[in-house]
C-alpha positions as CSV (number, residue, x, y, z in Angstrom):
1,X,0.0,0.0,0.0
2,X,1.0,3.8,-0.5
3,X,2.3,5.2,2.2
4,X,1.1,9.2,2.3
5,X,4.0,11.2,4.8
6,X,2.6,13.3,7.1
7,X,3.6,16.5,9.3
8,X,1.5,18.1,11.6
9,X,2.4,21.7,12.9
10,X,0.7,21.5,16.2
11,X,0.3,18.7,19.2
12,X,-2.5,20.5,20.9
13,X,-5.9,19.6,21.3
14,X,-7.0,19.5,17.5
15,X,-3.2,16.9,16.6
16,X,-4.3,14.9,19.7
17,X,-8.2,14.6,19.4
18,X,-8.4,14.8,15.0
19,X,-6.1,14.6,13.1
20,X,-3.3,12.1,14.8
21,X,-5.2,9.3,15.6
22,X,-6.7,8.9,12.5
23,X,-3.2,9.2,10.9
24,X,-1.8,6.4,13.3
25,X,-5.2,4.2,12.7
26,X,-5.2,4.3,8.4
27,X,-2.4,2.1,6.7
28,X,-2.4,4.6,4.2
29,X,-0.4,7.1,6.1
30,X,2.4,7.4,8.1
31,X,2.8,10.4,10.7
32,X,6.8,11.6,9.8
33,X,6.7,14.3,12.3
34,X,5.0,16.6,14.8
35,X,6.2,20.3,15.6
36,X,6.0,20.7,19.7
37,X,7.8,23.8,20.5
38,X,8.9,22.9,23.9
39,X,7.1,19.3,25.0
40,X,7.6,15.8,23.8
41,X,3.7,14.5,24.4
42,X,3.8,13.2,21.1
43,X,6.7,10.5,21.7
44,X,4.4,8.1,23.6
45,X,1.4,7.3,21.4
46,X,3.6,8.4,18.4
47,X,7.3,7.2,18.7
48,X,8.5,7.0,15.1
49,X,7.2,10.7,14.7
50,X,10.6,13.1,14.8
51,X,9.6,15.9,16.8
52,X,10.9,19.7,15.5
53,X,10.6,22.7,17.2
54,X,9.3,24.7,15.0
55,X,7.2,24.7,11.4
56,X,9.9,26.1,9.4
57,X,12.2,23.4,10.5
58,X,10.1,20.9,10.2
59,X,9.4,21.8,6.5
60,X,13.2,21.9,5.9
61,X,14.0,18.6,7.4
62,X,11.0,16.3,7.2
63,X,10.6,13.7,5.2
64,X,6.8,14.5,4.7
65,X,4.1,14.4,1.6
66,X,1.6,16.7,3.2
67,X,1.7,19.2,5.7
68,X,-1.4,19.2,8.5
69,X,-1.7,23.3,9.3
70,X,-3.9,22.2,12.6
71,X,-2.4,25.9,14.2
72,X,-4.6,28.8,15.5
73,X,-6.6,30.4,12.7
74,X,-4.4,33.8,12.7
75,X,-1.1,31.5,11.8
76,X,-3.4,29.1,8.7
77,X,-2.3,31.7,6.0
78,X,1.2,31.9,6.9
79,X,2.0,28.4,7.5
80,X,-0.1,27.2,4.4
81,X,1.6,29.3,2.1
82,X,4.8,27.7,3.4
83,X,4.1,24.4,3.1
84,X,3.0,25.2,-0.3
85,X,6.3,26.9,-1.3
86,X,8.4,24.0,0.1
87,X,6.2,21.4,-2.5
88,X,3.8,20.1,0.2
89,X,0.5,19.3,-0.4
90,X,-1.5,21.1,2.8
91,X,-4.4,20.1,5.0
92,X,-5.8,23.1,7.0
93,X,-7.9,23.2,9.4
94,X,-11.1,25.2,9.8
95,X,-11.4,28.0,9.5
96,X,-9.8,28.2,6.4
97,X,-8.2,31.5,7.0
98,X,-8.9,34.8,8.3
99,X,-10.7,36.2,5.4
100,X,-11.3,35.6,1.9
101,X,-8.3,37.4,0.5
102,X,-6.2,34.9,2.2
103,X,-8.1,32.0,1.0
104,X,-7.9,32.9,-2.5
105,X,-4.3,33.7,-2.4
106,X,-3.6,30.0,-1.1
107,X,-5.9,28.6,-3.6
108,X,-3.9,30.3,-6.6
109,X,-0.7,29.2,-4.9
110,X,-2.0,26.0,-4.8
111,X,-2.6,25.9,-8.3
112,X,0.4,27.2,-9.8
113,X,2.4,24.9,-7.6
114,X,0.0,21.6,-8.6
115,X,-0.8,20.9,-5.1
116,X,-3.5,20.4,-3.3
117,X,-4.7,22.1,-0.7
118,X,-8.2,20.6,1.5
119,X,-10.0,22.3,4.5
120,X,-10.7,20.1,7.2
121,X,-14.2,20.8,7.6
122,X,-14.7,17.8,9.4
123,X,-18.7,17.8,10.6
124,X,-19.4,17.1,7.4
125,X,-19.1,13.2,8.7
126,X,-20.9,14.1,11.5
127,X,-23.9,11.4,12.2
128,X,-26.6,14.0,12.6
129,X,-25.7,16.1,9.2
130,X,-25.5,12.8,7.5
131,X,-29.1,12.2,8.5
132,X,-30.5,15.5,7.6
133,X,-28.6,14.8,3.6
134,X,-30.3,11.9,3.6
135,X,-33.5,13.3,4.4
136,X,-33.4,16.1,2.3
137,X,-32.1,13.9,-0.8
138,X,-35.6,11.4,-0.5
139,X,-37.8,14.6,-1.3
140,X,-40.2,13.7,0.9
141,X,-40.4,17.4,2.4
142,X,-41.6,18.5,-0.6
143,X,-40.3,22.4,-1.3
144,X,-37.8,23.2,1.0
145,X,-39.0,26.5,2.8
146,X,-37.2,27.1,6.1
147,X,-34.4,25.5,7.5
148,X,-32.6,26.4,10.9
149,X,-29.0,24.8,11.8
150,X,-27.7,25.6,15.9
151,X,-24.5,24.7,17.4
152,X,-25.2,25.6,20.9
153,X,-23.3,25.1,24.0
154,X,-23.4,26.0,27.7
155,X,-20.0,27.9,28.5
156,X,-20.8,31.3,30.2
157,X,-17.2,31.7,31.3
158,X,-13.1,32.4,29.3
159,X,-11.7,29.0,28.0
160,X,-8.5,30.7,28.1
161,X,-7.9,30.5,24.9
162,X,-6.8,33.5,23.6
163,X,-6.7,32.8,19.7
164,X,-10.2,32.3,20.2
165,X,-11.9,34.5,22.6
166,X,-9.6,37.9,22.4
167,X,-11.4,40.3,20.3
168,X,-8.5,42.3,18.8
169,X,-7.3,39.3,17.0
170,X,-8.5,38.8,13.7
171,X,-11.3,35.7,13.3
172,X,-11.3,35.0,17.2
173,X,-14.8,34.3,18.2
174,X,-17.8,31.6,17.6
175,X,-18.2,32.9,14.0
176,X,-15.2,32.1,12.7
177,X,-14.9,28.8,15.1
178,X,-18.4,27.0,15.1
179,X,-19.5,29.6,12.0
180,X,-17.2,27.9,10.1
181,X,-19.2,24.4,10.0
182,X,-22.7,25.5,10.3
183,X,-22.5,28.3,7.2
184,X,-20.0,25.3,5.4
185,X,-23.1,22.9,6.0
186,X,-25.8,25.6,4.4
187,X,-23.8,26.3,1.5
188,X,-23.5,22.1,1.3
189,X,-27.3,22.0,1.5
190,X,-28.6,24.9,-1.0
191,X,-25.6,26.3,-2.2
192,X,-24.9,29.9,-2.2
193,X,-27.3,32.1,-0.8
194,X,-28.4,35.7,-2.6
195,X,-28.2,37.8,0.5
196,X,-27.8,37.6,4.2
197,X,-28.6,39.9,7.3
198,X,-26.3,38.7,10.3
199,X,-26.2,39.5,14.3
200,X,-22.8,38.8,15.8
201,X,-21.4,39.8,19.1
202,X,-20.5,38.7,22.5
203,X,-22.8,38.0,25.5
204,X,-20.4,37.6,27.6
205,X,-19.2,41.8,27.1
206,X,-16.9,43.8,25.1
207,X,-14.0,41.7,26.4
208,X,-14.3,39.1,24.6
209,X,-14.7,37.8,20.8
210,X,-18.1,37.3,19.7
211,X,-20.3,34.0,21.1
212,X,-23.2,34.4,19.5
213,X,-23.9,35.0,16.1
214,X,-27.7,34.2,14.0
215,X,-27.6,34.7,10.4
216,X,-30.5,35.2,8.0
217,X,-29.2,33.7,4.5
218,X,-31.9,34.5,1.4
219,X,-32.2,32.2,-1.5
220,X,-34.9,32.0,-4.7
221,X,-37.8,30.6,-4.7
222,X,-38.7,32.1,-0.9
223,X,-36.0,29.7,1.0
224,X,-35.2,31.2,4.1
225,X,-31.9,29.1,6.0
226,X,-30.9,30.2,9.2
227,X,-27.3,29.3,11.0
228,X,-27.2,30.2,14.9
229,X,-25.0,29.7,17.6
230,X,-24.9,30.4,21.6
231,X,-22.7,29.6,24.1
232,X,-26.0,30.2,27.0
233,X,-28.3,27.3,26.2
234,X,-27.9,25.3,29.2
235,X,-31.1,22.9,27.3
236,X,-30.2,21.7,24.0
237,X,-32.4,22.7,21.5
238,X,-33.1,20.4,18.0
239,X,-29.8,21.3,15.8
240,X,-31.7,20.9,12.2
241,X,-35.5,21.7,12.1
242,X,-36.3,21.8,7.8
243,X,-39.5,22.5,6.8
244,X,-41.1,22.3,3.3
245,X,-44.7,21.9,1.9
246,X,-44.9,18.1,2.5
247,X,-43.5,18.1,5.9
248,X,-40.8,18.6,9.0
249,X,-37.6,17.0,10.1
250,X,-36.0,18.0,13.3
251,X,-33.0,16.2,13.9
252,X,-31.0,16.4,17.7
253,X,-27.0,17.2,17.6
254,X,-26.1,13.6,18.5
255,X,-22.6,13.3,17.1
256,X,-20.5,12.2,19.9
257,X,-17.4,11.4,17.5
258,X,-15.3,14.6,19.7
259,X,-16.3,13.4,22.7
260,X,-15.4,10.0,22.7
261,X,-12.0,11.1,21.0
262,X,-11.1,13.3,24.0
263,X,-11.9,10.8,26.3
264,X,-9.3,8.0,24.7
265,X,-11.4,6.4,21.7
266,X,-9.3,4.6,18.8
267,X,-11.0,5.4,15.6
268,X,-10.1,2.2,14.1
269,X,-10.1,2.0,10.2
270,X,-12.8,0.4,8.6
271,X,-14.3,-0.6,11.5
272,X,-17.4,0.9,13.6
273,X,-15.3,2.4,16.5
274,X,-17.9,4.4,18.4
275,X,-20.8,3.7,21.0
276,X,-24.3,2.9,19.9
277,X,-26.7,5.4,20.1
278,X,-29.2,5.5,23.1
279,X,-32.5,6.1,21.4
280,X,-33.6,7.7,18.1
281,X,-32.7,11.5,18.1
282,X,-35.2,12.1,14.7
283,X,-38.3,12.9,14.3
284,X,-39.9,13.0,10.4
285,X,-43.8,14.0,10.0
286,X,-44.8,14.3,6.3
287,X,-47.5,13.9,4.0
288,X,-47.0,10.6,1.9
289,X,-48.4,10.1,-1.6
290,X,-52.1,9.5,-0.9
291,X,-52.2,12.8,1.7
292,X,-52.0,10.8,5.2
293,X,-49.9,12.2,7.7
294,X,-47.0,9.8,8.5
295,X,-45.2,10.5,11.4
296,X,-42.1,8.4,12.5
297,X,-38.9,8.6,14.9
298,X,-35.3,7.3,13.6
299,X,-32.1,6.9,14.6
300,X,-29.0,7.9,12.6
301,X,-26.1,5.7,11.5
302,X,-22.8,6.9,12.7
303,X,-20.5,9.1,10.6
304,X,-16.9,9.1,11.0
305,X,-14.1,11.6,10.6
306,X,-11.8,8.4,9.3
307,X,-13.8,9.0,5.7
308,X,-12.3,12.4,5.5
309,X,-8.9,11.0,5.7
310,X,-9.8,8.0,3.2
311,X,-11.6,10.5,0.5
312,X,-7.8,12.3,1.0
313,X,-5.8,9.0,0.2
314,X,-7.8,7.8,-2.7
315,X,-7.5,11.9,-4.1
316,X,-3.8,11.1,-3.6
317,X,-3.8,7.4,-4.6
318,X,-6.4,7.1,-7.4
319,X,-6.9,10.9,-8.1
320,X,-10.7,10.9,-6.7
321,X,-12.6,13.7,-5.9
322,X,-10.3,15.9,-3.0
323,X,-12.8,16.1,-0.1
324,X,-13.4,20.1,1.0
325,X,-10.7,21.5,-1.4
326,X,-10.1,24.6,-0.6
327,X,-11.3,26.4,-3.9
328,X,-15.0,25.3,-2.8
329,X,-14.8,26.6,0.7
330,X,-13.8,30.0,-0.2
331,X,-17.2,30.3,-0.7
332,X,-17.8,29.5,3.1
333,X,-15.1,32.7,4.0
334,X,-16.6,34.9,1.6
335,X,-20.4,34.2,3.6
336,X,-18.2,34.5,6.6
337,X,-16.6,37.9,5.4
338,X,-20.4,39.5,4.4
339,X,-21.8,37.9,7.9
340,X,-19.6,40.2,9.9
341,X,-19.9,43.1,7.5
342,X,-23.8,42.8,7.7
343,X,-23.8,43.0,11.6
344,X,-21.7,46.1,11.4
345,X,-23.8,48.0,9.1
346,X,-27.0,46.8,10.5
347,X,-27.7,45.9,6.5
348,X,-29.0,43.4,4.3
349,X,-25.5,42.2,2.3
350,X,-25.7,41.0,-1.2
351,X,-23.8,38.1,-2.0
């Protein structure tokens, strides 16, 4: 089997939780090295990985094929563009980058150097958006006519984590953070919206980034989608309610994938590596074919962020479609970009 080289620029929460265990777990790949600037965590799970102090001297001594930029948002353009210049084929995390400028200069880059460059917008596996896809794709809603997608959490007080949560650096805040999946998922949905009118700022005061942002996207034919996010909803709220002229779906956030990742899951390839659901966490009430209401609860099958990393290897391996490349999710920065402008100017922004 190939073997894809890897590097990955940070050994934080995101190298421990996402991206290295599923680099250890696929044949296809084989973790080179890790940049820890002054720890060695990574030696125990990940011995054969050399450890470098730094990104620029991992990219000068690494035996790698692709680069993993899993860094705070404000270092994604610089390191990118690096890894790019050195010949290396780049993973980023979400977000993308700080704005849309950046992403499009990475793109180009990308381009002229014939790499490739994917976003790691990784709740695209998630079991719950999986479901609603599936729901959306039998047409038995009829007309899509409103559709709301929530990412809410309970965390009233600082994480501490100052990329995120200080507001005079550039794409710190929920927008940018959970923003990132929840307008990626919209535009995966119904595509590109005409116009949005967005509300972002913090509820927990000027001195901090924004955690809570709604926004209002407008598409044809009287489709209204909107994306939400608070960090004060102590009672979880359905995370996908669509509604057309057949019927409703409201689907719970049930994705545990994190979770169990953080607490010491293996994701083991090609196998189910995660822990049944307790209960269905769907409901689906629609208007079948002869006009009787059929209502029903489900449960949805698991996703898995492993299928990210296998759509990469068989882009690298067989040249299959790149999962997330980077061209496509410019779109999601641009949206971004507009969101913030709209809830500075109090305006409706065209897209």
């Amino acid at each position: 089997m190939q073997l894809v080289k890897v590097g990955l620029c940070a050994f934080g929460m995101s190298g421990k939780v996402f991206h290295a265990p599923f680099l250890k777990e696929h044949p296809g790949y084989f973790m080179s090295a890790v940049v820890e600037r002054s720890k060695n965590d990574s030696n125990e799970k990940y011995p054969d990985a050399i450890i470098y102090r730094s990104v620029e001297e991992m990219l000068k001594n690494a035996d790698i094929d692709m680069v993993v930029v899993n860094t705070p948002v404000q270092t994604h353009f610089e390191y990118a563009k690096m890894a790019l210049e050195a010949g290396k084929n780049v993973v980023v995390e979400k977000p993308f980058t700080v704005n849309t400028s950046e992403a499009e200069e990475l793109v180009k880059l990308a381009e002229e150097k014939g790499l490739f460059l994917s976003v790691y917008q990784n709740r695209r596996f998630d079991r719950d958006f999986l479901q609603v896809k599936n729901i959306i794709s039998e047409g038995k809603l009829g007309n899509i006519k409103e559709v709301e997608i929530r990412f809410d959490r309970f965390r009233t007080t600082a994480s501490g984590k100052v990329h995120k949560e200080n507001p005079d650096l550039p794409a710190s805040g929920a927008l940018h953070d959970l923003g990132a999946h929840l307008t990626d998922q919209a535009i995966q949905l119904f595509g590109t919206p005409e116009k949005l009118f967005a509300d972002v700022f913090s509820m927990k005061g000027t001195e901090y980034a924004n955690d809570y942002f709604e926004i209002l996207l407008y598409y044809p034919d009287s489709l209204r989608v909107r994306v939400k996010a608070s960090v004060f909803t102590k009672e979880d709220h359905y995370a996908y309610k669509i509604h057309g002229d057949r019927g409703s779906f409201l689907q719970e956030r049930t994705d545990n994938q994190e979770a169990e990742l953080v607490a010491g899951a293996i994701p083991e390839y090609n196998k189910d590596w995660q822990s049944p659901l307790n209960g269905d966490d769907s409901i689906l009430n629609y208007l079948d074919e002869n006009g009787d209401t059929i209502r029903i609860t489900q449960s949805s099958k698991a996703g898995d962020y492993m299928d990210y990393y296998q759509e990469i290897y068989e882009h690298v391996v067989f040249g299959n479609p790149l999962p997330s490349p980077g061209k496509e999710v410019i779109q999601n920065m641009k949206l971004i970009d507009k969101a913030l402008e709209s809830a500075e100017s109090g305006q409706i922004i065209k897209f």
